[in-house]
Biopython code that builds the backbone (N, CA, C, O; Angstrom):
import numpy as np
from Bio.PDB.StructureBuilder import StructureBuilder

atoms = [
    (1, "UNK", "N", (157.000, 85.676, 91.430)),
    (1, "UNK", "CA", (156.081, 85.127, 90.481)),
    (1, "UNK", "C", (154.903, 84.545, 91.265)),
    (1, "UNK", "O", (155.003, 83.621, 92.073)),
    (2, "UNK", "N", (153.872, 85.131, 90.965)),
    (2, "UNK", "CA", (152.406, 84.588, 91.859)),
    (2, "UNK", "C", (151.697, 83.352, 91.346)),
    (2, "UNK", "O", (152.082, 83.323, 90.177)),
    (3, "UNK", "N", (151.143, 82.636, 91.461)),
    (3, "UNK", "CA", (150.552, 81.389, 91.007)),
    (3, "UNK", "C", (149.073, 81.515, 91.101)),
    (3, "UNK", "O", (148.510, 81.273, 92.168)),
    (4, "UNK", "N", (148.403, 81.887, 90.028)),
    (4, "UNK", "CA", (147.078, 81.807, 90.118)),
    (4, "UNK", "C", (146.326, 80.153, 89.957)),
    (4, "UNK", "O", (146.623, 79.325, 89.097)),
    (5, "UNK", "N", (145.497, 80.027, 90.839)),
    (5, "UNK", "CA", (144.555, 79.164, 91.071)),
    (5, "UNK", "C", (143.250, 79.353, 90.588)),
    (5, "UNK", "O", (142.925, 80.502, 90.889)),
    (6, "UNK", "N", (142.479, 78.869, 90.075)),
    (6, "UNK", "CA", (141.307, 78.467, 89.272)),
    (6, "UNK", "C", (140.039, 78.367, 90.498)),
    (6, "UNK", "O", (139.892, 77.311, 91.114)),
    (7, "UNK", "N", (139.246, 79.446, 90.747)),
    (7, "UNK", "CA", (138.595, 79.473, 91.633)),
    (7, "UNK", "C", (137.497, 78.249, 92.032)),
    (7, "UNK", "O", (137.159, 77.824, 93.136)),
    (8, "UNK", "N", (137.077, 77.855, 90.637)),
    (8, "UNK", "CA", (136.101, 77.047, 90.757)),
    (8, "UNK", "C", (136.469, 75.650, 91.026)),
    (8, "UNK", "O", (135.574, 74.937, 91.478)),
    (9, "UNK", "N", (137.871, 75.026, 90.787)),
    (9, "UNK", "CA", (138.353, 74.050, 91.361)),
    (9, "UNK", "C", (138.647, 73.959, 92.490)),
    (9, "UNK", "O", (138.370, 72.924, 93.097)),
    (10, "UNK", "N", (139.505, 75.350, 93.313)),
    (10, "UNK", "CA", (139.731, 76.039, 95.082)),
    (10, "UNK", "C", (137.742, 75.128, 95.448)),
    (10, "UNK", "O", (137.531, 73.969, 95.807)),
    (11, "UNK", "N", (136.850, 76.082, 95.200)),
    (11, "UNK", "CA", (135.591, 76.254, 95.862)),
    (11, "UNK", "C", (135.006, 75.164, 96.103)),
    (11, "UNK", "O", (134.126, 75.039, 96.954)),
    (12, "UNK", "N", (135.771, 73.560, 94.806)),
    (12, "UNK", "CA", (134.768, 72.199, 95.267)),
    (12, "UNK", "C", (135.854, 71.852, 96.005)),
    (12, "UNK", "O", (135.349, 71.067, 96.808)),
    (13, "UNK", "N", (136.425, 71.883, 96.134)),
    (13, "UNK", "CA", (137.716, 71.175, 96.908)),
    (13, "UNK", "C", (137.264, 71.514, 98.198)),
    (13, "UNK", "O", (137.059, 70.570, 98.961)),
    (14, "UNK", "N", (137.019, 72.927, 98.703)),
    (14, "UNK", "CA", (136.677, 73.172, 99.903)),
    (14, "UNK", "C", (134.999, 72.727, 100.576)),
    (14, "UNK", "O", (134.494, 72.723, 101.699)),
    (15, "UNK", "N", (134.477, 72.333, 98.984)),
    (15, "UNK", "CA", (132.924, 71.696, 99.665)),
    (15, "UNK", "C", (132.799, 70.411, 99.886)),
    (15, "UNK", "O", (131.794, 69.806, 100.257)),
    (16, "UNK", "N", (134.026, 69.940, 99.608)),
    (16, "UNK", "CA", (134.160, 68.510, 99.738)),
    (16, "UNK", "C", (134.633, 68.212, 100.836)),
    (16, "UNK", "O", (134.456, 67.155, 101.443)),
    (17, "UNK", "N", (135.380, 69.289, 101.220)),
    (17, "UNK", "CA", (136.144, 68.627, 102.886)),
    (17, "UNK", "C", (135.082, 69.447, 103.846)),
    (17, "UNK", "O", (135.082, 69.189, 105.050)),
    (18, "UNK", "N", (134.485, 70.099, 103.496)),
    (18, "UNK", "CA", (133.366, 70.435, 104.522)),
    (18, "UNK", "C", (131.789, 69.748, 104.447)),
    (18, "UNK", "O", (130.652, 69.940, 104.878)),
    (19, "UNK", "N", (132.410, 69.001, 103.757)),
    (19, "UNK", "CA", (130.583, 68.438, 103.423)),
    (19, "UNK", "C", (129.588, 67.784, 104.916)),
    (19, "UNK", "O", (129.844, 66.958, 105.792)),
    (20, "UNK", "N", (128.979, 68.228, 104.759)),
    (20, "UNK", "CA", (127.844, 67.873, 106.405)),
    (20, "UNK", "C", (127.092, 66.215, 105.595)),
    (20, "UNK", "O", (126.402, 66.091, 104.582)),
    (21, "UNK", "N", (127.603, 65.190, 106.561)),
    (21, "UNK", "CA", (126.440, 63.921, 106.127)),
    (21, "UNK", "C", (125.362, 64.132, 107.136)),
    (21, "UNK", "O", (125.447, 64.534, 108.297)),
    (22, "UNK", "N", (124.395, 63.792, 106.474)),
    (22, "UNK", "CA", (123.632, 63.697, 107.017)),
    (22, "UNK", "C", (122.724, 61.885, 107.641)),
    (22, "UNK", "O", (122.525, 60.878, 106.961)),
    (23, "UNK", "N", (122.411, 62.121, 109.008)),
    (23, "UNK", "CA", (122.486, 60.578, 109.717)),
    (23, "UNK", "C", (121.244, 60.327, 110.286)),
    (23, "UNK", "O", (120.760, 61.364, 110.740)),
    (24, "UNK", "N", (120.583, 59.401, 110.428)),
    (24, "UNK", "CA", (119.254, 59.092, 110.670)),
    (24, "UNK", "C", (119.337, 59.134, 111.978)),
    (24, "UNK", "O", (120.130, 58.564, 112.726)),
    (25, "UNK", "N", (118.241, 60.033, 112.265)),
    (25, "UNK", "CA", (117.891, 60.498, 113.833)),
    (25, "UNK", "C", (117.551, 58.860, 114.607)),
    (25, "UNK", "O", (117.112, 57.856, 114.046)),
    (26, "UNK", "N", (117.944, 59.047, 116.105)),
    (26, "UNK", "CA", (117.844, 57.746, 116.494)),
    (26, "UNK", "C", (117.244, 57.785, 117.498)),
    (26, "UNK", "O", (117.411, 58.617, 118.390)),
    (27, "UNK", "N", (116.263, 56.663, 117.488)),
    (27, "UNK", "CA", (115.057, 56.287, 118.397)),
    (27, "UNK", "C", (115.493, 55.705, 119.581)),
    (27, "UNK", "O", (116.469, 55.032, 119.912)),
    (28, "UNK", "N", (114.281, 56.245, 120.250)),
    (28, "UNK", "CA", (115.210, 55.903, 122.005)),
    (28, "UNK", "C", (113.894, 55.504, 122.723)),
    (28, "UNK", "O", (113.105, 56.364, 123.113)),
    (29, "UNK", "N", (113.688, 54.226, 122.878)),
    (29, "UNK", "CA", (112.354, 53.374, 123.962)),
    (29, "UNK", "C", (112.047, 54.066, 125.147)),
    (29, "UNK", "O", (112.837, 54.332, 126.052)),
    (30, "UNK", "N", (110.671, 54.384, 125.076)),
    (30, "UNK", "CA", (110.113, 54.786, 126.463)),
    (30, "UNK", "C", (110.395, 53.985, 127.460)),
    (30, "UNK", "O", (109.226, 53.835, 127.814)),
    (31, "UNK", "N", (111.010, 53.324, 128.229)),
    (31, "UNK", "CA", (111.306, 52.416, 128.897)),
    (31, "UNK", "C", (111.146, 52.919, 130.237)),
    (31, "UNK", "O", (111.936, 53.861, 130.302)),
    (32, "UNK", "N", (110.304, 52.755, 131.808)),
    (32, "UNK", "CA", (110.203, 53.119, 132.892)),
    (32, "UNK", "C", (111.286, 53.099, 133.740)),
    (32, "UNK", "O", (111.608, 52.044, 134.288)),
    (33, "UNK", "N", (111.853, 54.055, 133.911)),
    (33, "UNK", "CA", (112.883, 53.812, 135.560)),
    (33, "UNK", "C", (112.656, 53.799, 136.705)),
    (33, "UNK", "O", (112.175, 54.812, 137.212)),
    (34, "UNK", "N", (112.905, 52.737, 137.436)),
    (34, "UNK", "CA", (112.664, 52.544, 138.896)),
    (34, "UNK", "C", (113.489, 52.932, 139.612)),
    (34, "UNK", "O", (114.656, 53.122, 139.267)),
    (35, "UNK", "N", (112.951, 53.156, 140.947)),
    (35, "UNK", "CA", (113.669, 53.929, 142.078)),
    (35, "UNK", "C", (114.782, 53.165, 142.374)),
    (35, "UNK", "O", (115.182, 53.617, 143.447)),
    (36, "UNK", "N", (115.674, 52.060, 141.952)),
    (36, "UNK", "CA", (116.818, 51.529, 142.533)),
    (36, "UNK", "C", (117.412, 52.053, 141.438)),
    (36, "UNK", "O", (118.487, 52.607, 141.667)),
    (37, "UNK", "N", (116.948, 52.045, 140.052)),
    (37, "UNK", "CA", (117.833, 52.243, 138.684)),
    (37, "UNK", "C", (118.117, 53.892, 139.184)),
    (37, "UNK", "O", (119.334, 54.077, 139.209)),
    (38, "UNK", "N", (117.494, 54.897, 139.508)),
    (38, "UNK", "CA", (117.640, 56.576, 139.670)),
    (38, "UNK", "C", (119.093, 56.020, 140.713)),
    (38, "UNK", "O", (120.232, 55.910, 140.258)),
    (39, "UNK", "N", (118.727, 55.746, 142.060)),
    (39, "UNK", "CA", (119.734, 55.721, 143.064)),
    (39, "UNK", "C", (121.193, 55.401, 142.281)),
    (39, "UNK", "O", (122.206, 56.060, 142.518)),
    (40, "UNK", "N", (121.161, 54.556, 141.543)),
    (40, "UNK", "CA", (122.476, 53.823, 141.091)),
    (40, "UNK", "C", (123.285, 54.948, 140.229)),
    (40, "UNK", "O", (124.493, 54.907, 139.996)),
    (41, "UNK", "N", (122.533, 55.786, 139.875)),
    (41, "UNK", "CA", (122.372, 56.630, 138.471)),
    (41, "UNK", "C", (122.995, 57.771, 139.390)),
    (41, "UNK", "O", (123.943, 58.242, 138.762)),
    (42, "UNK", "N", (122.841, 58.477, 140.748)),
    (42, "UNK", "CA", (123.060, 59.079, 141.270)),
    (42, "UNK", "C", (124.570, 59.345, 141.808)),
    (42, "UNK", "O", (124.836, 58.274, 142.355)),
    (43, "UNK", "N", (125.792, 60.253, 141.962)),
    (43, "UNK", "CA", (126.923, 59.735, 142.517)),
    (43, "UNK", "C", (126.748, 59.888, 144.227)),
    (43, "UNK", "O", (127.308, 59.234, 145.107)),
    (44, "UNK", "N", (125.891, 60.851, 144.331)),
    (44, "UNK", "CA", (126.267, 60.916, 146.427)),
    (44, "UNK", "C", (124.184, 60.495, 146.222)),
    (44, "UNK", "O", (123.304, 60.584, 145.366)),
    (45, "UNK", "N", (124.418, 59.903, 148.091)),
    (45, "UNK", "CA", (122.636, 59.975, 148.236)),
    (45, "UNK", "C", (122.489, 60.976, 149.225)),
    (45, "UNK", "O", (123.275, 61.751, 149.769)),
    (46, "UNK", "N", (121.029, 60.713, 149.333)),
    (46, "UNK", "CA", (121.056, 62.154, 150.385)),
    (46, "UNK", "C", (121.692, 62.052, 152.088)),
    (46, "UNK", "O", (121.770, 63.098, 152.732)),
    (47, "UNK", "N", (122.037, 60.987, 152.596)),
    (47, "UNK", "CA", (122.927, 61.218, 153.645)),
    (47, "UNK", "C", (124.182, 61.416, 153.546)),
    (47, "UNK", "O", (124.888, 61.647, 154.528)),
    (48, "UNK", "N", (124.698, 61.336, 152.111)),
    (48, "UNK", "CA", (125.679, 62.358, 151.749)),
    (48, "UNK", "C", (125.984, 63.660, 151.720)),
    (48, "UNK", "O", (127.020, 64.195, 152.116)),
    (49, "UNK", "N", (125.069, 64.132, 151.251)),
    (49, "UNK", "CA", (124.524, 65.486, 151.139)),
    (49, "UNK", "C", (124.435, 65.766, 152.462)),
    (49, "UNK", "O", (125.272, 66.519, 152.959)),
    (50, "UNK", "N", (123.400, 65.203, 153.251)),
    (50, "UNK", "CA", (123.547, 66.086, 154.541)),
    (50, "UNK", "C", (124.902, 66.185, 155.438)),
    (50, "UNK", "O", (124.732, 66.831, 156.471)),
    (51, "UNK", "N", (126.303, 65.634, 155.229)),
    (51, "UNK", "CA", (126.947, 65.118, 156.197)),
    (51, "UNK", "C", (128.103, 66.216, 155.380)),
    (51, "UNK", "O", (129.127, 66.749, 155.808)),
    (52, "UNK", "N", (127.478, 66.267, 154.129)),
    (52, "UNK", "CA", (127.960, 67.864, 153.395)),
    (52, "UNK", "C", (128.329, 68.907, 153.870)),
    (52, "UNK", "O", (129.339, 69.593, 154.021)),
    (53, "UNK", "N", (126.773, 68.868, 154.174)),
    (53, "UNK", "CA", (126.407, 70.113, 154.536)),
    (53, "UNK", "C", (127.076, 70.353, 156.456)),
    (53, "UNK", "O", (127.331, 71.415, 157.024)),
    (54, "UNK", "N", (127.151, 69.310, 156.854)),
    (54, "UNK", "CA", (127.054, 69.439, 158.013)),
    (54, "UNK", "C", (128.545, 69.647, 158.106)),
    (54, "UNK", "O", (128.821, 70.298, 159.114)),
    (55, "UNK", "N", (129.638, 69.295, 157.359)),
    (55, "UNK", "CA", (130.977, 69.131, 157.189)),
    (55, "UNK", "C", (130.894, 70.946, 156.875)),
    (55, "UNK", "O", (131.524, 71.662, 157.653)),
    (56, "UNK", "N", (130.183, 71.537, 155.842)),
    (56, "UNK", "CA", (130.620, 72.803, 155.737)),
    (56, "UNK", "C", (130.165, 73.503, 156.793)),
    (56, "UNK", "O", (130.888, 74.483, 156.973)),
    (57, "UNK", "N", (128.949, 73.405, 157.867)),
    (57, "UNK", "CA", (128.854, 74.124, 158.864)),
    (57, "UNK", "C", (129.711, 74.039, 160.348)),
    (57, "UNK", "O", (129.498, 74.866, 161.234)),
    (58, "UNK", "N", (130.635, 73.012, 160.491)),
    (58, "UNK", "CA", (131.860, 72.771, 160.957)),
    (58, "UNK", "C", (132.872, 73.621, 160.762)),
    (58, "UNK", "O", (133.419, 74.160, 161.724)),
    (59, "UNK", "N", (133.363, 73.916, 159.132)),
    (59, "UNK", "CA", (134.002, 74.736, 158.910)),
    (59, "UNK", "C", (133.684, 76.241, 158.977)),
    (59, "UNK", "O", (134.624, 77.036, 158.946)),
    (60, "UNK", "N", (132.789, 76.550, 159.040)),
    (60, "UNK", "CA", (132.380, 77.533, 159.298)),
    (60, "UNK", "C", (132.396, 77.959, 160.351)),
    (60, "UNK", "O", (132.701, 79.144, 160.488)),
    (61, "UNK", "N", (132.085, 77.178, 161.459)),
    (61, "UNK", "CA", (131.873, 77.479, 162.900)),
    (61, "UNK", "C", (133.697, 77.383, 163.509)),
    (61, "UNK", "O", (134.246, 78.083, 164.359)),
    (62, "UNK", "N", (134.211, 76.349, 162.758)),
    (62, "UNK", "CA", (135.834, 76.677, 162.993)),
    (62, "UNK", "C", (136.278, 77.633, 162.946)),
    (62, "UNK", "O", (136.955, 78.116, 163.854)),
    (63, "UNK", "N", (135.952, 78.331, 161.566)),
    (63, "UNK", "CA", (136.757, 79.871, 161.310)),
    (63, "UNK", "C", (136.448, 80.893, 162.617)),
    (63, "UNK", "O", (137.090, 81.595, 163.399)),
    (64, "UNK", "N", (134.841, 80.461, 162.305)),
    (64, "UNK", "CA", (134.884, 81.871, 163.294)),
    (64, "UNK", "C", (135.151, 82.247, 164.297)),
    (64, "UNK", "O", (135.496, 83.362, 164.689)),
    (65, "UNK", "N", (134.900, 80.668, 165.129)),
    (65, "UNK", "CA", (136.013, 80.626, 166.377)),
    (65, "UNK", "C", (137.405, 81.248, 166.004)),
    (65, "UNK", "O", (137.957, 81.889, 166.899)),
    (66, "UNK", "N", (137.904, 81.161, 165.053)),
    (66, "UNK", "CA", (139.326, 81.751, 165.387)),
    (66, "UNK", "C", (139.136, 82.746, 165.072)),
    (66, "UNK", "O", (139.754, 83.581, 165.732)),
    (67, "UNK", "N", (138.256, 83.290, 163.975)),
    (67, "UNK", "CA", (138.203, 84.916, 164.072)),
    (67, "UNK", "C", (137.799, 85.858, 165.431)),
    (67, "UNK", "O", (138.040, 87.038, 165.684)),
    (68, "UNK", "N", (137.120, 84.867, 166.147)),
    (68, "UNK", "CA", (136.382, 85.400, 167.196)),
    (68, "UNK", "C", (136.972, 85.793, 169.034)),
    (68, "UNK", "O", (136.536, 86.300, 170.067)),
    (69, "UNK", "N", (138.579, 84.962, 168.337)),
    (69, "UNK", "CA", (139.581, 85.336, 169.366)),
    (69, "UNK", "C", (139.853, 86.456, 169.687)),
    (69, "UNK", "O", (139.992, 87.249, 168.755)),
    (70, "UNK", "N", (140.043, 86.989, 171.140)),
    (70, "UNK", "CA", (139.967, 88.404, 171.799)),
    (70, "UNK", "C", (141.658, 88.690, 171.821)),
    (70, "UNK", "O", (142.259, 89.764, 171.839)),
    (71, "UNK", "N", (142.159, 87.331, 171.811)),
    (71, "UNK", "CA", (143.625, 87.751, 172.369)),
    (71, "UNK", "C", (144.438, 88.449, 171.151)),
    (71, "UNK", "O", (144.005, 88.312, 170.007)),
    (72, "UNK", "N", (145.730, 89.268, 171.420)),
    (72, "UNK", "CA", (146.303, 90.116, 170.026)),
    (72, "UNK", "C", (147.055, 88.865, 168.981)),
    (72, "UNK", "O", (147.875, 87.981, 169.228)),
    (73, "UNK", "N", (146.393, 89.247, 167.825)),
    (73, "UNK", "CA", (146.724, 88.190, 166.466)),
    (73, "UNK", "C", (146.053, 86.851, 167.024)),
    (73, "UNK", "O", (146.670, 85.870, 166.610)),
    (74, "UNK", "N", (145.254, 86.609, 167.629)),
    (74, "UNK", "CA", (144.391, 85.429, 167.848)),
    (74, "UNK", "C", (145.605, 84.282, 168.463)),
    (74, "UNK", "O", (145.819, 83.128, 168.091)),
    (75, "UNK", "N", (146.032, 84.795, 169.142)),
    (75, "UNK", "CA", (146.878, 83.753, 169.812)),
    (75, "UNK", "C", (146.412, 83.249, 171.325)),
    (75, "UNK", "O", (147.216, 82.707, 172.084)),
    (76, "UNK", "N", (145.115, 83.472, 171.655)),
    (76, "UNK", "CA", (144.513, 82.304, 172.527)),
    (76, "UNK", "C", (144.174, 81.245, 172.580)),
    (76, "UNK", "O", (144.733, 80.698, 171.629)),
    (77, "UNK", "N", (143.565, 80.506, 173.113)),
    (77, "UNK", "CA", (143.184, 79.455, 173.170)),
    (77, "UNK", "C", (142.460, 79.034, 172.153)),
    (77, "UNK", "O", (142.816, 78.070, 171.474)),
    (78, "UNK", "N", (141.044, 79.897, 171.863)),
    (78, "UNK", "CA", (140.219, 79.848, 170.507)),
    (78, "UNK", "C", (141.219, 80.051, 168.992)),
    (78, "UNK", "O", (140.982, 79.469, 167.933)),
    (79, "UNK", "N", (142.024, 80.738, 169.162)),
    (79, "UNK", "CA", (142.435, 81.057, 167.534)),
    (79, "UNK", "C", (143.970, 79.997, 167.235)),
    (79, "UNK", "O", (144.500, 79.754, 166.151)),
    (80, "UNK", "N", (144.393, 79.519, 168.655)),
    (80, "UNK", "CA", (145.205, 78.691, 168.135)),
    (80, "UNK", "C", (144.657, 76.595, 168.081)),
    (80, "UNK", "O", (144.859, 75.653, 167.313)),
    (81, "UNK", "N", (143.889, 76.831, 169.463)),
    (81, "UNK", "CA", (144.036, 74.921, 169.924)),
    (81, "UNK", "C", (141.797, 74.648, 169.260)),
    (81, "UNK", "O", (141.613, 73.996, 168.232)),
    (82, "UNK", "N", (141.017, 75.011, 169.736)),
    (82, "UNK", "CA", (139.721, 75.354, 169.571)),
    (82, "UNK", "C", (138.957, 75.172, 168.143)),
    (82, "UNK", "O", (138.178, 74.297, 167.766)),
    (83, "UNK", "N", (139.555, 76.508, 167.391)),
    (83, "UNK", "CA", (139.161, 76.524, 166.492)),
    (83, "UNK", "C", (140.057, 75.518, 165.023)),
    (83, "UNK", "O", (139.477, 74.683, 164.329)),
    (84, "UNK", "N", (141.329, 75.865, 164.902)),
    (84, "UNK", "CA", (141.940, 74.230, 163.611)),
    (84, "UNK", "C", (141.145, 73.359, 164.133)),
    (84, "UNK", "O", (140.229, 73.077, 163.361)),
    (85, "UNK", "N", (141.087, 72.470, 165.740)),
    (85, "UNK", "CA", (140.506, 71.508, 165.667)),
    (85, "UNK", "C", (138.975, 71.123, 165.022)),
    (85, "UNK", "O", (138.632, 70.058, 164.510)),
    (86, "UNK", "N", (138.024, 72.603, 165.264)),
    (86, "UNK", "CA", (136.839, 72.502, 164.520)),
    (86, "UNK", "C", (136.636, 72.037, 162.994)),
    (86, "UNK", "O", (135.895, 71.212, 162.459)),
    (87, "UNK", "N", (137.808, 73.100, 162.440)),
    (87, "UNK", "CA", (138.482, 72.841, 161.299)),
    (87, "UNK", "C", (138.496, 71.498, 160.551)),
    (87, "UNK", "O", (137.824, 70.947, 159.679)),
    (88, "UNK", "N", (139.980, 71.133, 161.582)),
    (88, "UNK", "CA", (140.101, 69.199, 160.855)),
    (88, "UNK", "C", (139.218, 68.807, 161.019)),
    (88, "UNK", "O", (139.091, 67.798, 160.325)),
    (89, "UNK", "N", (137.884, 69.121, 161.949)),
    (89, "UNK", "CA", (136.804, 68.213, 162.317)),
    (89, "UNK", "C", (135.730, 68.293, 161.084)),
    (89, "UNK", "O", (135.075, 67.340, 160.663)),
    (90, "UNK", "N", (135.705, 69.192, 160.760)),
    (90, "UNK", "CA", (135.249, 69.502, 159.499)),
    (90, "UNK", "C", (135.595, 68.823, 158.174)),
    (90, "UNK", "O", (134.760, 68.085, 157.652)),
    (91, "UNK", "N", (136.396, 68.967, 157.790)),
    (91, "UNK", "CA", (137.176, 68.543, 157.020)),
    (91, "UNK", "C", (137.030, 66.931, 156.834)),
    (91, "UNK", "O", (136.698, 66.327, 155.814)),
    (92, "UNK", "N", (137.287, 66.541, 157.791)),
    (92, "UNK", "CA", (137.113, 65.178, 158.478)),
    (92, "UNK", "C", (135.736, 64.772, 157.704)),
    (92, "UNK", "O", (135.704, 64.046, 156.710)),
    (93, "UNK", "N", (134.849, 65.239, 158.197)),
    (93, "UNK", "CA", (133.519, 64.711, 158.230)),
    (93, "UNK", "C", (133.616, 65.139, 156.442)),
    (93, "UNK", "O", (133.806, 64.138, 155.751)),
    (94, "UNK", "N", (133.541, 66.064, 155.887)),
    (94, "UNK", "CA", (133.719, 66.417, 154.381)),
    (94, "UNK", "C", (134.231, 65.001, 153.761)),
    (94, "UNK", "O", (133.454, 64.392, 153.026)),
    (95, "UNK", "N", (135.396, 64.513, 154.012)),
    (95, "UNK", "CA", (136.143, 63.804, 153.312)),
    (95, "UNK", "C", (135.305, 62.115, 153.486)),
    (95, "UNK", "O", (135.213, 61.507, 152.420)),
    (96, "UNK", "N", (134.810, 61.498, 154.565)),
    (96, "UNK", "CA", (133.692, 61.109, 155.110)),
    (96, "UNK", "C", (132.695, 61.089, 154.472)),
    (96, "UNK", "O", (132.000, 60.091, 154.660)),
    (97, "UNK", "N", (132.186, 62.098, 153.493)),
    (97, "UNK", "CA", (130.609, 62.266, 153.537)),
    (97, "UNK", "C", (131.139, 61.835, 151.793)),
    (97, "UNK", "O", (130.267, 61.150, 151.259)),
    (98, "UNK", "N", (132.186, 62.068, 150.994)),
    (98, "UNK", "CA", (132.691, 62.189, 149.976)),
    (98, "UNK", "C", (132.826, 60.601, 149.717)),
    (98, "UNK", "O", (132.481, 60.073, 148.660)),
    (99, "UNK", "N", (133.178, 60.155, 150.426)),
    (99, "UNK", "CA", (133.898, 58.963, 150.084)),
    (99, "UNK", "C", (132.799, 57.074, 150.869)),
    (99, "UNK", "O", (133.042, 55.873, 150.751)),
    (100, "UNK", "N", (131.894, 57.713, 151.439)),
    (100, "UNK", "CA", (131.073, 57.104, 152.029)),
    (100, "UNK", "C", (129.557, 56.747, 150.811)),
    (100, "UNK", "O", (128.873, 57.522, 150.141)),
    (101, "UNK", "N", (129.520, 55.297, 150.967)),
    (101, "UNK", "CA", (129.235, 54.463, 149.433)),
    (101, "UNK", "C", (127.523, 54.925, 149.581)),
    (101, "UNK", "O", (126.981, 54.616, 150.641)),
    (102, "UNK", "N", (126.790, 55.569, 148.650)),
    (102, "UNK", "CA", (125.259, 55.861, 149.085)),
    (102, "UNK", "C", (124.327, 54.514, 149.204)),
    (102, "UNK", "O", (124.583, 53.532, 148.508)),
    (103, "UNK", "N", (123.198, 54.531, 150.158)),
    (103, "UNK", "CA", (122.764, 53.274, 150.336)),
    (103, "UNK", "C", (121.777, 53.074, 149.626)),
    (103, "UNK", "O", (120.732, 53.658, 149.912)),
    (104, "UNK", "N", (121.838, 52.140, 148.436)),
    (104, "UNK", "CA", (120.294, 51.445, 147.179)),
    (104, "UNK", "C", (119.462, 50.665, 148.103)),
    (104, "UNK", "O", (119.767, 49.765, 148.885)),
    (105, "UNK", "N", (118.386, 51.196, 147.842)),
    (105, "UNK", "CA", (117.706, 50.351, 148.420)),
    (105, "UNK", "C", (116.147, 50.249, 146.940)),
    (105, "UNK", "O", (115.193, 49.488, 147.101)),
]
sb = StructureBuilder()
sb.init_structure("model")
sb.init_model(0)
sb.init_chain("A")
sb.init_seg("    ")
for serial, (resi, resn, name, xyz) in enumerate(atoms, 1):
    if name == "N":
        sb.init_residue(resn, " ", resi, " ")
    sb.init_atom(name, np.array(xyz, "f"), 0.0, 1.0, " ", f" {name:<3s}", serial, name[0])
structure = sb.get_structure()
């Protein structure tokens, strides 16, 4: 036994739970920002950034030292003791550059 429903009662029912309010657009003061308010506003500063960057060219120069090992499966000096250390050194400085507070001035 099917139960018919009354379309035009279905159709407000559904305009009622979808109804869009509408909300008064909200005004926002030209107000000037100064160069300590940007810094604060910022999460890394730029000697962050560079110590970044300098952390990923560490790692980089790690790898390739070990790629750059002559001995078979890189088991010389470069692909075993040389290059990880470039590595953690990297890494190092990454974690460093991450966690090092930017300076407001």
């Amino acid at each position: 036994m099917a139960v018919v429903k009354d379309k035009k009662a279905s159709s407000k029912a559904n305009e009622s739970n979808y109804s869009i309010k509408k909300e008064e657009p909200v005004s926002v003061k030209n107000t000037p920002v100064t160069e300590s308010a940007k810094a604060v506003n910022m999460a890394f500063g730029r000697e962050n950034y560079l110590l970044m960057l300098a952390g990923i060219g560490l790692l980089i120069i790690g790898f390739t030292i070990m790629a750059s090992d002559k001995e078979e499966f890189g088991f010389g000096f470069m692909g075993l003791t040389l290059g990880p250390i470039v590595v953690i050194l990297g890494f190092i400085v990454e974690f460093f550059a991450i966690l090092r507070k930017p300076n407001v001035q």
